[in-house]
C-alpha positions as CSV (number, residue, x, y, z in Angstrom):
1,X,-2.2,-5.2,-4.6
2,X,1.5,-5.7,-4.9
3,X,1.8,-3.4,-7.5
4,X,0.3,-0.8,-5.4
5,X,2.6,-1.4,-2.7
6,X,5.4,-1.3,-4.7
7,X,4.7,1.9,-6.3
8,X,3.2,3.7,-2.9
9,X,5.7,2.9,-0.5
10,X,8.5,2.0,-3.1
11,X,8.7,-1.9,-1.8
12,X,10.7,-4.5,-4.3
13,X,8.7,-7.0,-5.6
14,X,11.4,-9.3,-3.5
15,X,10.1,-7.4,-0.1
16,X,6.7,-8.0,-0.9
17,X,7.1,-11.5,-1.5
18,X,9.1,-11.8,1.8
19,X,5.9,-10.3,3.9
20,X,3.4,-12.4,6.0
21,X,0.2,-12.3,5.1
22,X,-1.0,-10.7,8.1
23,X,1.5,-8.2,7.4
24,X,0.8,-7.9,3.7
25,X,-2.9,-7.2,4.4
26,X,-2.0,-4.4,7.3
27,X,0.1,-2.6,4.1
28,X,-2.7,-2.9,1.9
29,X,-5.1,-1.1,4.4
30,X,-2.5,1.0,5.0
31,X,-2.4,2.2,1.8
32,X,-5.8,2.5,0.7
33,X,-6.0,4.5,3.8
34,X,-3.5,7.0,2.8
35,X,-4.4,6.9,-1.2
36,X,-7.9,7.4,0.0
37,X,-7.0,10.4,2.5
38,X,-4.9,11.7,-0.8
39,X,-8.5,11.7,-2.8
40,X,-10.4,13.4,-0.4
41,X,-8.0,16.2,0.2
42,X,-7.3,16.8,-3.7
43,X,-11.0,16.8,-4.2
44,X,-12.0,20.2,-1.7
């Protein structure tokens, strides 16, 4: 999941470590909200 976070909303690796994990876990739904949003308006 870091990798994804670092790639989708362009985090360093040094950000990512710095996160709580409550926080870190509201960025990956985040994310996989968004990417998943992306999926379903690419696929109409």
């Amino acid at each position: 999941m870091k990798g994804l976070l670092a790639r989708w909303f362009r985090f360093q690796p040094s950000e990512i470590d710095e996160l709580e994990l409550d926080d870190f876990q509201e960025w990956c739904k985040v994310a996989v909200e968004q990417i998943e949003a992306q999926n379903r308006a690419l696929s109409r």
